[in-house]
N, C-alpha and C positions, 0 to 999 in steps of 0.2 A: 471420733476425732481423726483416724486413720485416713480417712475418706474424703477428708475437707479440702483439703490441697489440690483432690483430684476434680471430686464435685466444681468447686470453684471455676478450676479451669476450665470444666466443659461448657461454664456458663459465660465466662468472659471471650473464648474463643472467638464467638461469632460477633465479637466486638470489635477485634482489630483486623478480622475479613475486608476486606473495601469492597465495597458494593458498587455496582455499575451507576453512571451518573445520570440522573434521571434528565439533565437537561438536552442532551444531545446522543446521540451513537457513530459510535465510527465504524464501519463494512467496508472488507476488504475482498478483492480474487485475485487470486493469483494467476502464475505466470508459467504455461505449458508448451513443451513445441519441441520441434527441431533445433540442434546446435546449429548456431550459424543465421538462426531465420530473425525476424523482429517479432517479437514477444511483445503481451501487455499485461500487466495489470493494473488494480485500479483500488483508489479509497477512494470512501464518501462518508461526510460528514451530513448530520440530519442532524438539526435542532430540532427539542421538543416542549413541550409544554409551557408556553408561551415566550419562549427564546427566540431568537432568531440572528443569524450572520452577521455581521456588521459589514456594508460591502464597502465600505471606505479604509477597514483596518488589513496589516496584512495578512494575505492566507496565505500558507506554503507547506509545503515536504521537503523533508531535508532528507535525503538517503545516503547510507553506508552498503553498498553492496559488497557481496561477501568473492572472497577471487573466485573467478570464471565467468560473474557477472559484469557487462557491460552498461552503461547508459550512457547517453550525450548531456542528460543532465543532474549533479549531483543536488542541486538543489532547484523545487519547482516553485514557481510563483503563481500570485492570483493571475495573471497572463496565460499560462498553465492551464487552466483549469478548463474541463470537457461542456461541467455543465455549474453555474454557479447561478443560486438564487436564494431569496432570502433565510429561505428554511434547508436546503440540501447545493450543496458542494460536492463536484467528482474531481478528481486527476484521474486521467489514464495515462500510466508510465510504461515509458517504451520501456522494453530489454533485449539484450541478446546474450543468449548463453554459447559461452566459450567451450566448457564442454560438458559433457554428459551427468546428469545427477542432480540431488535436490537439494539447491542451496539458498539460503535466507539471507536476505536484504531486510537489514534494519531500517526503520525509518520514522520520523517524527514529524507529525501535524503540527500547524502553529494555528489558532485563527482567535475571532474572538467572538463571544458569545454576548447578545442584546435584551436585555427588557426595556419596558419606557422607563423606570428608575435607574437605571444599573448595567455596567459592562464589564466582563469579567474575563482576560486573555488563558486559553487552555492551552496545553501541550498534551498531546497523544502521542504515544508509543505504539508501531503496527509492526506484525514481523510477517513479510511477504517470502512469500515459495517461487524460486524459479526454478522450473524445471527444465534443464536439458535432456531433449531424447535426439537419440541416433534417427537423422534422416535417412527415411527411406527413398527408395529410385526415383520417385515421383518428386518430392520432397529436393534432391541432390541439385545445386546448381550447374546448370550447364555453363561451360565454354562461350564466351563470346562468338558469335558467329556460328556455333556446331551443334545448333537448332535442329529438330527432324527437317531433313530437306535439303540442307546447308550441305554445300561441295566445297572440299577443298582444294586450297590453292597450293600450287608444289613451286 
């Protein structure tokens, strides 16, 4: 009877696991580069098993970047969007890193999910990497005007 408490557990465990949702997958990559430069990353939603987008409802990312991280937009719209179709949805979000190091930008999908009986609004949770790296020489923006070539003026 020592055991029971424990047994038990091991068997209820994988009960309140949450299992990945078989109707869609969200795929993210992240965001690499030079401080200073325009960064991307990107989600994509895929419907599956006989789901499909609803392309009248709306779709969006709502992002929290974390400091260092830039974007011009805090929230994206189905307007937004790289590549949208009935069964798979991209955003590709700009960034720019402020500076050096790997910081996470939270963010949250909206969209809605289609059978011919039934539609069901999901929310995703993504936690995106931006990386700032120190630009090298090549990488450095130049001076207006003080191009290879460029003379200047006194």
């Amino acid at each position: 009877m020592r055991f029971l408490p424990f047994a038990l557990a091991l068997v209820l465990a994988p009960l309140g696991a949450q299992a990945a949702d078989p109707t869609y997958d969200v795929a993210k990559t992240d965001a690499k580069g030079p401080v200073g430069a325009p960064l991307k990353a990107s989600v994509t939603v895929k419907a599956k098993q006989g789901w499909h987008l609803n392309k009248d409802a709306p779709f969006t990312l709502k992002l929290t970047p974390a400091t260092g991280v830039e974007t011009p937009k805090a929230k994206l719209a189905r307007a937004d969007l790289a590549e949208s179709t009935d069964s798979v949805a991209r955003f590709e979000v700009p960034f720019t890193a402020a500076e050096t190091g790997r910081k996470t930008v939270e963010a949250e999908a909206g969209f809605v999910l289609c059978q011919d009986e039934a539609c069901r609004p999901v929310r995703e949770k993504v936690s995106l990497v931006v990386e700032g790296a120190v630009p090298t020489k090549a990488e450095e923006p130049k001076a207006k005007g003080m191009g290879k070539g460029a003379k200047k003026k006194l």
